[in-house]
C-alpha positions in Angstrom: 0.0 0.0 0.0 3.1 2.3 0.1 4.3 4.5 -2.9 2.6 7.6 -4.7 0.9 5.4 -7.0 0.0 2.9 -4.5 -1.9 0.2 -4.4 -2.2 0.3 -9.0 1.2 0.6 -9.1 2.2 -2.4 -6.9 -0.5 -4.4 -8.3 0.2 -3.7 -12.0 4.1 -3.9 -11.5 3.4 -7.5 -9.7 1.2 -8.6 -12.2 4.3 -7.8 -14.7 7.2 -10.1 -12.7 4.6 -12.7 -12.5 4.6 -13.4 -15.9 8.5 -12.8 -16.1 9.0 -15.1 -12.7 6.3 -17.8 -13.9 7.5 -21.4 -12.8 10.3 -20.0 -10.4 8.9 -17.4 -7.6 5.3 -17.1 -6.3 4.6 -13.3 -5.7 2.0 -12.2 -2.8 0.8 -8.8 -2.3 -0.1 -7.5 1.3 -2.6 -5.0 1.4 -6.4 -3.7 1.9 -8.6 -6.4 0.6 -11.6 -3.9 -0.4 -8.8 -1.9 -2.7 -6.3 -4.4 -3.9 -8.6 -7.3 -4.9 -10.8 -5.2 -8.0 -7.4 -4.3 -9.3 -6.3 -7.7 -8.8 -10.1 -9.0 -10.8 -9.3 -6.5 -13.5 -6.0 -8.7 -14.7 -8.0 -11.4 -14.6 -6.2 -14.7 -15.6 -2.7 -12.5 -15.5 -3.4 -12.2 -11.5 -4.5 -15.8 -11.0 -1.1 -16.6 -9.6 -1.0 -13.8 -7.4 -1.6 -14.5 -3.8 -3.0 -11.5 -2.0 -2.4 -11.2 2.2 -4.9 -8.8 4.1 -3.2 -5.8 5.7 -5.7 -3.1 7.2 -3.6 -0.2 8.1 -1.5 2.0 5.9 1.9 3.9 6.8 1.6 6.8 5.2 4.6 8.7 3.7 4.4 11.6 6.2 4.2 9.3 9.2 7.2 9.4 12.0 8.9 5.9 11.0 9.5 4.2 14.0 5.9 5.5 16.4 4.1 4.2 12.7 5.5 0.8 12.7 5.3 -0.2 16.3 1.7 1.5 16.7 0.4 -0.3 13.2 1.0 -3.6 13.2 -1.4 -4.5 10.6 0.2 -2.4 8.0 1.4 -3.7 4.9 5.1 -3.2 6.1 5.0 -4.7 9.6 3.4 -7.6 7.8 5.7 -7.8 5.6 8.4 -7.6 7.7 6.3 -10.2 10.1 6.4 -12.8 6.6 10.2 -12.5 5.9 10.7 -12.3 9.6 9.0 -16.5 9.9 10.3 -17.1 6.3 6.7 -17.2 5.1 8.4 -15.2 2.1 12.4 -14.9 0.9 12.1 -11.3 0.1 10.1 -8.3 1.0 9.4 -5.1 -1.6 8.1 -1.9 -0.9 7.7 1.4 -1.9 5.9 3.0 1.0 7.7 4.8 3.9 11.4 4.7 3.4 12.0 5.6 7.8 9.3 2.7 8.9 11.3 0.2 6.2 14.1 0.4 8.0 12.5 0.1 11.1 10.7 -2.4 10.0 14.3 -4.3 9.2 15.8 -3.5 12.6 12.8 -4.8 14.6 12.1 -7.9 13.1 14.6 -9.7 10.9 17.2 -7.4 12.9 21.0 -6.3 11.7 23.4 -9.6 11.6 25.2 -10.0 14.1 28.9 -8.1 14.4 27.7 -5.3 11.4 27.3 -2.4 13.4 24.9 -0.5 11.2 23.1 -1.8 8.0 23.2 0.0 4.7 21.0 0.8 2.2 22.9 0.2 -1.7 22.0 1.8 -4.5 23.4 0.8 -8.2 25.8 2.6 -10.5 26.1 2.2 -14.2 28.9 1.8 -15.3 30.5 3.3 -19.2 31.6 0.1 -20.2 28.7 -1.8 -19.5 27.3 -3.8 -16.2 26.7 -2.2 -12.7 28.4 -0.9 -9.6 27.1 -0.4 -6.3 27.5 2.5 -3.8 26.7 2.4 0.1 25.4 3.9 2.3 23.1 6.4 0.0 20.9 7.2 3.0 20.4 5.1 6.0 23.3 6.7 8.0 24.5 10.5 7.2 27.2 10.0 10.1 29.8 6.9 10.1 32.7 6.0 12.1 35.6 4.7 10.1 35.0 1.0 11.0 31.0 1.4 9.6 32.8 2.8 6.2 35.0 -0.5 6.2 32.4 -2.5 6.7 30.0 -0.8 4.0 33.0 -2.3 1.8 32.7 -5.7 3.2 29.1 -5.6 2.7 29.0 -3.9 -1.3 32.1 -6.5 -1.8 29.7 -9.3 -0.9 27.0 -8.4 -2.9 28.8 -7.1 -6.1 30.5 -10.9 -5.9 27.3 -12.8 -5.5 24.2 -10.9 -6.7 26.4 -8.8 -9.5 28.6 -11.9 -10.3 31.6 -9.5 -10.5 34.1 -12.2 -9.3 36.9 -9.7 -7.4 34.8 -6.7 -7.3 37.3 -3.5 -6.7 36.5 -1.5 -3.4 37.1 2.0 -3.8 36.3 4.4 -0.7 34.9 8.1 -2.2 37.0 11.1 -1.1 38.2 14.5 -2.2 41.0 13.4 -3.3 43.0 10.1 -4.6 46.0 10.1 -2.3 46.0 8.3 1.0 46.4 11.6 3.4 43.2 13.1 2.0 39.9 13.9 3.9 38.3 13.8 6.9 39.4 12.2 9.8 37.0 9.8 9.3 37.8 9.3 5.5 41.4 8.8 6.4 40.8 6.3 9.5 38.7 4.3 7.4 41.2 4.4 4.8 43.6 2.6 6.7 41.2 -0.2 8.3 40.0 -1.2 4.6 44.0 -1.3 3.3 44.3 -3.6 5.6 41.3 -5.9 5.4 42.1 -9.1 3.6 38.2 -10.0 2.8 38.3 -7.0 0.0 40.3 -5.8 -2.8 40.5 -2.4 -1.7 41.8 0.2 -4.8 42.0 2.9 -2.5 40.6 6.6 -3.0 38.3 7.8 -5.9 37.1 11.1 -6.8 33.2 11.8 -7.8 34.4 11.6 -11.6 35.4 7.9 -11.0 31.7 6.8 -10.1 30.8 5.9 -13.8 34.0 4.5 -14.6 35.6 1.0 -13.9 38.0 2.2 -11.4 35.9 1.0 -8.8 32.6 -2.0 -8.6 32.1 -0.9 -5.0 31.8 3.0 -4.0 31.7 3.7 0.1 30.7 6.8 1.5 28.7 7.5 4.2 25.3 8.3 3.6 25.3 12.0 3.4 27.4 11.7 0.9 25.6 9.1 -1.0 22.5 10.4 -1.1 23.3 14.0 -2.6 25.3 11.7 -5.6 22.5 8.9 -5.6 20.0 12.6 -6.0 22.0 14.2 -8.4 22.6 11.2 -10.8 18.5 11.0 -11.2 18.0 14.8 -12.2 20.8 14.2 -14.3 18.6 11.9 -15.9 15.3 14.0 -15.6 17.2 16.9 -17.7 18.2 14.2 -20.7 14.9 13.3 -20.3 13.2 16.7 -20.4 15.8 17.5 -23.1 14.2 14.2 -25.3 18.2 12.6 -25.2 17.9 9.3 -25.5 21.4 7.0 -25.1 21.6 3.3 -23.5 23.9 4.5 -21.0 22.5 7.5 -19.5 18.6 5.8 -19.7 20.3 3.4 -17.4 20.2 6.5 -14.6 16.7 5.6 -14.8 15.1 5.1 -10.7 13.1 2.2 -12.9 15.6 0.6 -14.7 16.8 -1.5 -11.3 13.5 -0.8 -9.2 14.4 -0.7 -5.6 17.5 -0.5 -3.2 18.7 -3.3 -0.7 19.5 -2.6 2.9 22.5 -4.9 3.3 23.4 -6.0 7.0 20.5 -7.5 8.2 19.7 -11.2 7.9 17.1 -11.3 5.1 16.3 -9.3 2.0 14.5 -6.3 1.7 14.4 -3.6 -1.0 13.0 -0.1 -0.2 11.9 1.4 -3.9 11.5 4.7 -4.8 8.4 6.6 -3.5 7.3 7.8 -7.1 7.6 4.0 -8.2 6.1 2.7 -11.2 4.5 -0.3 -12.4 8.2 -0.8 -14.2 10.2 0.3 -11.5 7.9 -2.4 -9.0 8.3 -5.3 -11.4 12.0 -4.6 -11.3 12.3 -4.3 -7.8 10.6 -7.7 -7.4 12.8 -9.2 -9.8 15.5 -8.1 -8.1 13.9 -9.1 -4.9 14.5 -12.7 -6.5 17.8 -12.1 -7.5 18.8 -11.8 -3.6 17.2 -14.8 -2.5 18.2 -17.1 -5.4 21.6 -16.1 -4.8 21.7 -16.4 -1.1 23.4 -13.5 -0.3 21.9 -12.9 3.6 23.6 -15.9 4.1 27.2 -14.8 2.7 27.2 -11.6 4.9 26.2 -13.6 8.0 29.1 -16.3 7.2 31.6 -13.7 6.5 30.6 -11.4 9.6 30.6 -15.0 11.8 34.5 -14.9 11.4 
């Protein structure tokens, strides 16, 4: 029931990965019964896979994150969270409320143990074709320099298994390429990923390294990565609004990959974009698969087991 478009866009975007997951993933929707199921009739034999879970309340966009989750527990997220939480599903989708999602994550499958904070990813094409990733691009504006080194732990992880990137390079975002620049915090965490043998750290990279294949793994802290993650979509609504059309830059496209993981915790979940479409949804579920075919909760509790 979350998004701007919500519940059409959810349902129609469903509808769509049904047909591209068909014989491999069964999809359920959790929502109001009295608005989901007409939507649901007016697919008709597109939906019939669909399963549908009753949800009565709504966490609406505005809502403070966490007094919304814990004081509606029959809302669409804390349900959802409640189903990945018992393993009733393998991965759990939403556009709605991006504060109560995380929330949500914390409070019922809960951070793995040893990562200090989870991260929410976001993906970066790249010039030469394929994807990066960048973390954190909004879950935590501050970081120590041991959160920052283990952001690369955790992008490494997916990049390898979700991105099939076999030694993805970890490159940490600074002002500046040489060691001695930054923060204190940039530089600290400089040192503790040169030193970490689960990663192929590259060291620094500048903003005009994010498209290139210097790095498959970008860390900054989340300040940082959501003014880049920001910029790089009006980037794409002025081509758009311009009429340019290109492979590459349609790729800064919010639809093109849906949705973005919070890495850390011990199941999958994908926050989308508020403004989501019925595209951007059916990605977002596909990618949703993706994470669970690939088992990558399980690699970053191994690794963080060590």
């Amino acid at each position: 029931m979350g998004g701007d478009f919500a519940p059409q866009a959810a349902v129609d975007g469903a509808v769509l990965a049904a047909q591209v997951l068909a014989g491999k993933a069964q999809i359920v929707l959790i929502g109001q019964e009295a608005a989901v199921r007409p939507l649901l009739d007016q697919h008709g034999a597109a939906a019939a896979d669909l399963t549908l879970v009753s949800a009565s309340q709504i966490i609406e966009m505005g809502e403070h994150p966490a007094k919304a989750y814990q004081q509606k527990q029959d809302s669409s997220i804390a349900i959802g969270y409640k189903l990945l939480a018992t393993g009733e599903v393998e991965a759990f989708c939403s556009a709605g409320n991006t504060g109560a999602m995380l929330v949500g994550a914390m409070f019922s499958v809960k951070a793995v143990p040893g990562v200090m904070r989870p991260a929410i990813a976001n993906f970066v094409p790249k010039l030469h074709g394929g994807m990066g990733i960048m973390l954190d691009v909004g879950a935590n504006a501050e970081c120590k320099p041991e959160m920052l080194e283990q952001f690369g732990e955790l992008g490494s992880l997916y990049a390898q298994y979700v991105l099939g990137i076999e030694k993805p390079k970890v490159g940490l975002m600074n002002l500046g390429e040489e060691e001695g620049k930054g923060t204190a915090i940039t530089q600290a965490a400089h040192q503790l990923l040169k030193v970490n043998p689960h990663i192929h750290f590259i060291g620094n990279i500048e903003g005009r390294d994010l498209f290139n294949d210097k790095a498959d793994v970008i860390v900054c802290d989340g300040f940082t990565g959501n003014v880049v993650l920001k910029m790089a979509e009006s980037v794409y609504d002025v081509i758009a609004e311009k009429n340019i059309h290109d492979p590459f830059l349609d790729k800064f496209n919010y639809e093109a990959v849906g949705g973005s993981p919070i890495l850390g915790i011990n199941d999958n979940a994908i926050i989308g974009h508020g403004v989501s479409t019925p595209q951007a949804i059916c990605n977002m579920l596909l990618q949703g698969y993706q994470m669970a075919h690939s088992g990558i909760a399980d690699q970053i509790k191994n690794t963080f087991k060590s």
